[in-house]
C-alpha positions as CSV (number, residue, x, y, z in Angstrom):
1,X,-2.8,-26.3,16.8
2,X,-6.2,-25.4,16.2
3,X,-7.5,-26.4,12.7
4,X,-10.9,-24.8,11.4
5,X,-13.3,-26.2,8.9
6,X,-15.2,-23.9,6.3
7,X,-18.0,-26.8,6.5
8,X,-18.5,-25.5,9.9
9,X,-18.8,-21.6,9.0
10,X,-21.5,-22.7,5.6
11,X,-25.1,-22.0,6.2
12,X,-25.5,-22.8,2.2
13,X,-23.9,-25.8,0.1
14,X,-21.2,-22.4,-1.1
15,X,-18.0,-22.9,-0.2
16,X,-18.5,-19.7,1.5
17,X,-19.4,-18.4,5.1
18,X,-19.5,-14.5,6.0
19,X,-19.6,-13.2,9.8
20,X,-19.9,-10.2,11.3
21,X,-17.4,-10.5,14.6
22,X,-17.3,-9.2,18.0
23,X,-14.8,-11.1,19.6
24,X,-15.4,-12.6,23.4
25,X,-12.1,-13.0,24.7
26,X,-9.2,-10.7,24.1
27,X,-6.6,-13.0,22.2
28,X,-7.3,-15.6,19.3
29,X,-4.6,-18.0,20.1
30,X,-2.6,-19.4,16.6
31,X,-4.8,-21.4,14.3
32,X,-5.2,-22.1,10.5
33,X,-8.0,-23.0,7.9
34,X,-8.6,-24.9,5.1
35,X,-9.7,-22.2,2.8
36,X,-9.4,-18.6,2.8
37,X,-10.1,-15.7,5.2
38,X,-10.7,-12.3,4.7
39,X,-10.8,-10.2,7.9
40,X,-12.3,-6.3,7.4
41,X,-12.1,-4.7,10.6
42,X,-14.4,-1.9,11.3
43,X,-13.1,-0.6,14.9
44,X,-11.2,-1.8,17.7
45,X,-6.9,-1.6,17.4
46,X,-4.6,-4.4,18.4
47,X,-2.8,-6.7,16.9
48,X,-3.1,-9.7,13.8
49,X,0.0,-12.5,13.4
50,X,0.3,-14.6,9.9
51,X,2.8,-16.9,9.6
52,X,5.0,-15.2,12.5
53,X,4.8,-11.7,11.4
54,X,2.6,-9.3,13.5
55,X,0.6,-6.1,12.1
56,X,-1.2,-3.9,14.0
57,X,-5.0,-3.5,13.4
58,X,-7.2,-0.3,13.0
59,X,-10.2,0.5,11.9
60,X,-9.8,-0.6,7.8
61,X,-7.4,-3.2,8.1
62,X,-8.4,-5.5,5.6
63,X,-6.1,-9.2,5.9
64,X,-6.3,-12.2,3.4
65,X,-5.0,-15.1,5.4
66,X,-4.3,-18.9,2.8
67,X,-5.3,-21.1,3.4
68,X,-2.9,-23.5,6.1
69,X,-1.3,-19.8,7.0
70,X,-0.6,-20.0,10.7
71,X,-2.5,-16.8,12.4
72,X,-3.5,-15.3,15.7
73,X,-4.7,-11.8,16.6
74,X,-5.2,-10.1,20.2
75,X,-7.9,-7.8,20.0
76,X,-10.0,-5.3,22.7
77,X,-13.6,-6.2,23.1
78,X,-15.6,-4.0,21.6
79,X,-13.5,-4.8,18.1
80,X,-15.9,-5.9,15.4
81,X,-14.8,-7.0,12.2
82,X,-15.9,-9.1,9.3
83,X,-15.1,-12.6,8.7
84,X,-15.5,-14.1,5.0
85,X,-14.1,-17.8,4.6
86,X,-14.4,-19.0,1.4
87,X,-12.8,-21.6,-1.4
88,X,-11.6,-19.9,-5.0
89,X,-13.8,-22.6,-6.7
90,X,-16.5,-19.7,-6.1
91,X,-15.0,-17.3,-8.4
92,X,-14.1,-16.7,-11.7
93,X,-11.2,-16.7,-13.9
94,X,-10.5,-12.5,-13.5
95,X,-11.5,-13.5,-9.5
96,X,-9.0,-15.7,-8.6
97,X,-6.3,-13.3,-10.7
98,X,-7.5,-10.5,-7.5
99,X,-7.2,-13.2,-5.1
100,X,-3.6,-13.8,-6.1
101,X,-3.1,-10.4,-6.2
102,X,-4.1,-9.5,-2.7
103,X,-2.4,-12.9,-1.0
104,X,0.9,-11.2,-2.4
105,X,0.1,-8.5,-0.3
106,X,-0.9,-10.0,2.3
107,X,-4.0,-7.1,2.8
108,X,-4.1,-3.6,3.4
109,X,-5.5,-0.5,4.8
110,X,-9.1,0.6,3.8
111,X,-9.3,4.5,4.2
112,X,-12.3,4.9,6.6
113,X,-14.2,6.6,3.8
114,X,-14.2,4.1,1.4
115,X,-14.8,1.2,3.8
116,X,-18.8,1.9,3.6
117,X,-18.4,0.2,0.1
118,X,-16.8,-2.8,1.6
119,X,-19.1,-3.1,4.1
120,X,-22.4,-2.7,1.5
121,X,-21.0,-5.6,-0.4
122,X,-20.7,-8.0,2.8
123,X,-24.1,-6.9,4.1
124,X,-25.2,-7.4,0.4
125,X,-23.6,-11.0,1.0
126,X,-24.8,-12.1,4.4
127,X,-28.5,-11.1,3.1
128,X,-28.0,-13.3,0.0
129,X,-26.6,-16.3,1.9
130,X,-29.2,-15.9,4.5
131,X,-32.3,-15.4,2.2
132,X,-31.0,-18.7,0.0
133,X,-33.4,-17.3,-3.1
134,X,-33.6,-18.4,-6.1
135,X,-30.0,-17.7,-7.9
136,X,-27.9,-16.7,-4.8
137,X,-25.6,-19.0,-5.8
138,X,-24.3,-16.3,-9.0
139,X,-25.3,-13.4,-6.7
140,X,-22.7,-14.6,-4.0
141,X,-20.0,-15.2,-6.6
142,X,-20.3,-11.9,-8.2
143,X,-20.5,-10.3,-5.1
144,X,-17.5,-12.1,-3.7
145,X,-15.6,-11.1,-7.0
146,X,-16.7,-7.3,-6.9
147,X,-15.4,-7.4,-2.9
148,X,-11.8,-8.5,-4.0
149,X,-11.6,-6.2,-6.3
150,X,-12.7,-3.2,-4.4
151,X,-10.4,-4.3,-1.7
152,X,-7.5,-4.3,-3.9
153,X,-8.4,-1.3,-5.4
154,X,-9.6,0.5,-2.1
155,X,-6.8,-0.3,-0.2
156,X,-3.1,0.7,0.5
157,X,-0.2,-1.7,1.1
158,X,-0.2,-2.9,5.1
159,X,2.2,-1.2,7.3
160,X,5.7,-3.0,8.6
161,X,5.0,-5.6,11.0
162,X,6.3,-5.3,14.1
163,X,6.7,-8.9,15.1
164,X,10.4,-7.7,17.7
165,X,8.6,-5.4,19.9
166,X,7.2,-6.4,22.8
167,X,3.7,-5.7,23.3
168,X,4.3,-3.2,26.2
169,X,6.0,-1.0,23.7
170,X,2.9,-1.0,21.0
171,X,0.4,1.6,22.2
172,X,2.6,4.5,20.8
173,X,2.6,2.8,17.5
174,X,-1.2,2.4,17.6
175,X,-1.4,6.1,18.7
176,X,0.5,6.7,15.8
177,X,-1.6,4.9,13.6
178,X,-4.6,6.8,14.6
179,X,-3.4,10.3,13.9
180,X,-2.0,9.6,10.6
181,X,-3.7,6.5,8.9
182,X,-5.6,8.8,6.5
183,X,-3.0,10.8,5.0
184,X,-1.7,9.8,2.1
């Protein structure tokens, strides 16, 4: 199985490495990390495995994957989404209590309107880590705190994973998803 580093995914001595994604091939076969990933997808619909369980993606689907969690997505090209690896040793006390808080739940769903704040913070963050000015180190770790915050406060509960069905029968759910994702 494929093992990544978050050495590899550093430009800064941080324990932390944010992306913007547009993934070249369709399918990310199963892999794991040895820290966390955040994935905040902006467009695109398909598909994202964690440990065996499959949930489809939209536009807003936000997933915290642990570290050593088996995971694998199939995606259209043209999906973009944002990739944040990172170690807790970057946050605080009240920042690891979100991070526990959102790997119970696995993620959730952004509603499109509020996912302009989400995607401030990581620009906000990519700039910082980039830029490497003078105290980007405590900018990073606040902004990493204020993003796991927002995310658990911005987002709802993921929908049921559909890990049975065969992939044939998924476009209706994702047609589904579409037309009713903002109601609440």
């Amino acid at each position: 199985m494929l093992r990544y580093e978050l050495r590899s995914h550093c430009p800064t001595p941080l324990p932390l490495g944010v992306t913007m994604e547009m993934p070249s091939r369709p399918k990310e076969p199963a892999h794991l990390h040895d820290c966390y990933e955040l994935m905040i997808f902006l467009q695109g619909e398909g598909w994202c495995a964690v440990n065996g369980r499959r949930f489809p993606v939209q536009r807003g689907s936000v997933f915290l994957i642990a570290p050593e969690a088996t995971h694998e997505y199939a995606l259209p090209l043209g999906t973009s989404f944002y990739n944040v690896m990172f170690l807790p040793e970057l946050l605080s006390e009240a920042g690891i209590r979100r991070l526990e808080m959102l790997t119970k739940r696995g993620g959730g769903i952004c509603p499109v309107h509020r996912l302009k704040l989400l995607e401030g913070l990581l620009e906000h963050l990519i700039r910082e880590l980039e830029g490497k000015n003078e105290g980007y180190e405590c900018i990073c770790s606040g902004l990493m705190m204020q993003l796991l915050a927002s995310v658990t406060r911005e987002s709802g509960e993921l929908p049921p994973d559909f890990s049975g069905m065969p992939e044939d029968e998924l476009s209706p759910v994702f047609a589904y998803i579409r037309e009713h994702y903002q109601q609440r």
